[in-house]
N, C-alpha and C positions, 0 to 999 in steps of 0.2 A: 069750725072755720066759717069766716061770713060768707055771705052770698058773693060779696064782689070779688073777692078772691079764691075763690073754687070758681068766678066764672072766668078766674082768668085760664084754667088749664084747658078750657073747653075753643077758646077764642082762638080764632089764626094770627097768632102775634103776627107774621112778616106780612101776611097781606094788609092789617090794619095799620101797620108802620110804613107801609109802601104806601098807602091811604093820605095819611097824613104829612111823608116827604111831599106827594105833590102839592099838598091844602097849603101847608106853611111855605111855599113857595111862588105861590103864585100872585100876581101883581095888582089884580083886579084892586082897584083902589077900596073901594066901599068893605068886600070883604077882607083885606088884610088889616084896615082898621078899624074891623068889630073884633079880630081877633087879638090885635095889640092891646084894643082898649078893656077888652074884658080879661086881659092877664095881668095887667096892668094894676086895675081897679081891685080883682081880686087875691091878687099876691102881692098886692101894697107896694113895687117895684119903684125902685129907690133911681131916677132916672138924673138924678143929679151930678152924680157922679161917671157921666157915658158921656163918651167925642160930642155925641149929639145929644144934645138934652131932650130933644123933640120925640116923643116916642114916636109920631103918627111920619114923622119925615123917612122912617127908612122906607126901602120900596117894596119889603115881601115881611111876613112874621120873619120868616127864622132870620132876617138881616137885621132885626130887632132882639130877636133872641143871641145871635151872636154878639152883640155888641160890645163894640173898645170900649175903656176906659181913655179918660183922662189919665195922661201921661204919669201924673205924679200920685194916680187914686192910689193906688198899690208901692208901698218900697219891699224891696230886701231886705234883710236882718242886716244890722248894722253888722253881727259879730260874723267871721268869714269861716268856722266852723259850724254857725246853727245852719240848722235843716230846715227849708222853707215850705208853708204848710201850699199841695196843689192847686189848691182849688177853692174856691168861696162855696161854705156851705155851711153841712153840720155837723158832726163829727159822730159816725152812726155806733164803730166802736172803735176799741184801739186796744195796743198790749204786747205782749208777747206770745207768739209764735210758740202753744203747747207743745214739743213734738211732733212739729210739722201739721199742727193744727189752727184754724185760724177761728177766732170764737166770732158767730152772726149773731143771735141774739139768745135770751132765754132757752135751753133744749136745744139749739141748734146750732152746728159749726159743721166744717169742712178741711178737707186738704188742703194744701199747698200743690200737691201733686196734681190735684184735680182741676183746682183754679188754672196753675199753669200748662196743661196738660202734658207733662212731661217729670219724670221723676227725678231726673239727674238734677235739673234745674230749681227742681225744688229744694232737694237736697242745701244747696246753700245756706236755705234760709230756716232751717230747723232750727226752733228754741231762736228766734231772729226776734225784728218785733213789726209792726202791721199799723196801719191807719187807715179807716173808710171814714170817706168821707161823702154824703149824699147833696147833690146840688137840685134844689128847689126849684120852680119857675120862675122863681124873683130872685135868682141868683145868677152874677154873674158867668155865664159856661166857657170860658177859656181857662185850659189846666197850662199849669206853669212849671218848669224844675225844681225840683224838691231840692238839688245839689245839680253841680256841672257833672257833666257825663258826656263818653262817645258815645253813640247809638251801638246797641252792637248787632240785634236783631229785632224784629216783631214775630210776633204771632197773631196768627186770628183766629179764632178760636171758634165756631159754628154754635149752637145752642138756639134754646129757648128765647122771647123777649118778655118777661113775667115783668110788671112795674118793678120798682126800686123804692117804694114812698114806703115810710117808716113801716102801716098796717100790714104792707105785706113779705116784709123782709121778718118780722115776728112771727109770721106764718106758712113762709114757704120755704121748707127745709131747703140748705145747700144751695143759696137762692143766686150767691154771685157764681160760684161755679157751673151753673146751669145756663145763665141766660151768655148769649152772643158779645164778643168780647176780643178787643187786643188788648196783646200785654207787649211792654218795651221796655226791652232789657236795657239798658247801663251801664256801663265801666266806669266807675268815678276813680276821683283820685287814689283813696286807698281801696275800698271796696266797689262792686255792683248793687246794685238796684233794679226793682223793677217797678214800675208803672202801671198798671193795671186800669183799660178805661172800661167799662161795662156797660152794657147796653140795655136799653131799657123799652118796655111796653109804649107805641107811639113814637120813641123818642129814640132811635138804635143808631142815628146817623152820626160817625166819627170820621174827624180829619186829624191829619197831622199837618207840623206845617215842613216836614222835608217828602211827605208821600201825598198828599192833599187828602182828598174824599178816601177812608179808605172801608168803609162800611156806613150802606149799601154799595155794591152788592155784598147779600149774606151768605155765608160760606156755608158748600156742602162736607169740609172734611178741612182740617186745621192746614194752613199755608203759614209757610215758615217765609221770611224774609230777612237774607243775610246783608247786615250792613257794613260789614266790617272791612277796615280799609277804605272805607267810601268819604272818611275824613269828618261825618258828622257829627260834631260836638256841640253841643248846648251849655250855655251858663247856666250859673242856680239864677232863677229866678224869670229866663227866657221863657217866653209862652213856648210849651212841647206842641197843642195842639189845641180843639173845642170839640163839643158833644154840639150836633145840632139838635136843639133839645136836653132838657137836662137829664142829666142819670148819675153814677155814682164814681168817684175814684180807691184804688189802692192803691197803698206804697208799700212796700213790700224791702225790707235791712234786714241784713246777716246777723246771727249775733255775735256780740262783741264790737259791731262798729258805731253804736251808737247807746246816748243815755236820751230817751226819752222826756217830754214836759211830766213830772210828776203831776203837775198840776190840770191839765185837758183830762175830762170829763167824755162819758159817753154825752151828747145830745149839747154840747157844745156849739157855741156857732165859732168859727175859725173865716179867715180870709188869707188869701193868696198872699202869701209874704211876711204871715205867723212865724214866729220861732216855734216849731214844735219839738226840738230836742239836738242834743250837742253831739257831734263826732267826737269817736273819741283820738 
């Protein structure tokens, strides 16, 4: 195991992430733009396509790191059966749902049960099929509807904040199931979904946009959140929410309700409004 990842079991992920909510926030002019410009510079961040083309014009990093698009940078799938990919990133794996298994990488996979902490729930999606998707620093962090859906619940899930970056998702067994994390259930039209946002070392700060900030605070024991009947529906392709800071998404289909892109690759690059697979 390298160094940099064996030092992450040793490190206080929530204090170093508490660390870093207030860094990327703060306004002070000089440092928010050594920290845009050296993310910038070093993740080659493609600013052409953002409301603001100006990187050094927002007023804090993460108002930078959140950042809109332009209206038309992203469309929908023309066909009103495909399945729209979440999030701009990289496609870390994908597949089918062994037995309520979901494959991370090389030697390593995980439950369903365990991701979602709940077995019933999991249950659904046995023999289903799966998408992670990992979002970069030079990638846009606003996730989108994979499909229309009510909301029907969240979870928040407590855990670890271990990074998400390729090196150490090959190295740290059971790695989404462990770290800090909502998941958002979905009623679509013929089936459920779920969501999966995952929180990550530095980077654990998630909102949505019907709960706003909804991690931090980091939870000491899993909180259920019932939405149902509360009227919340989302179109395929509505922004659901954003990672302050990037980290990772899942999707999570029953099976039988969908045929996957035969063609998406692990280590793919995908963007928000991909075709990645038809209803059936």
């Amino acid at each position: 195991m390298r160094f940099g990842v064996a030092l992450q079991y040793v490190l206080p992920h929530r204090l170093l992430s508490r660390l870093v909510y207030r860094a990327t926030r703060w306004t002070w002019r000089p440092w928010k733009n050594f920290l845009i410009r050296t993310v910038v510079k070093n993740y080659r961040v493609d600013m052409s396509q953002a409301q603001q083309t100006d990187a050094l014009a927002y007023p804090s990093f993460n108002a930078f790191f959140t950042r809109a698009l332009k209206p038309k940078a992203r469309c929908a799938p023309a066909d009103a059966n495909a399945i729209a990919c979440p999030a701009d990133g990289r496609i870390s794996q994908l597949g089918t749902i062994e037995n309520g298994r979901i494959f991370q990488a090389k030697g390593f996979d995980f439950s369903v049960a365990e991701l979602l902490g709940d077995e019933a729930a999991a249950a659904v999606y046995k023999n289903g099929n799966f998408i992670t998707v990992y979002l970069s620093p030079r990638d846009y962090h606003r996730v989108h509807m994979p499909l229309a859906g009510s909301l029907r619940e969240t979870v928040h899930i407590p855990g670890r904040i271990f990074s998400v970056a390729p090196s150490t998702v090959v190295a740290v067994p059971r790695l989404f199931a462990r770290n800090e994390r909502l998941i958002c259930h979905f009623d679509g039209s013929q089936n459920p979904f779920a969501v999966i946002l995952v929180g990550a070392m530095l980077v654990s700060g998630i909102e949505t946009v019907w709960g706003g900030v909804e991690i931090p605070p980091y939870a000491s024991a899993i909180i259920h959140k019932d939405y149902r009947g509360r009227g919340i529906r989302l179109d395929r392709f509505a922004e659901l929410g954003r990672f302050n800071m990037g980290s990772t998404v899942i999707l999570l289909l029953p099976a039988g309700a969908a045929d996957m892109d035969s063609s998406l690759m692990a280590e793919a690059d995908v963007r928000i409004g991909q075709g990645i697979g038809q209803l059936r």
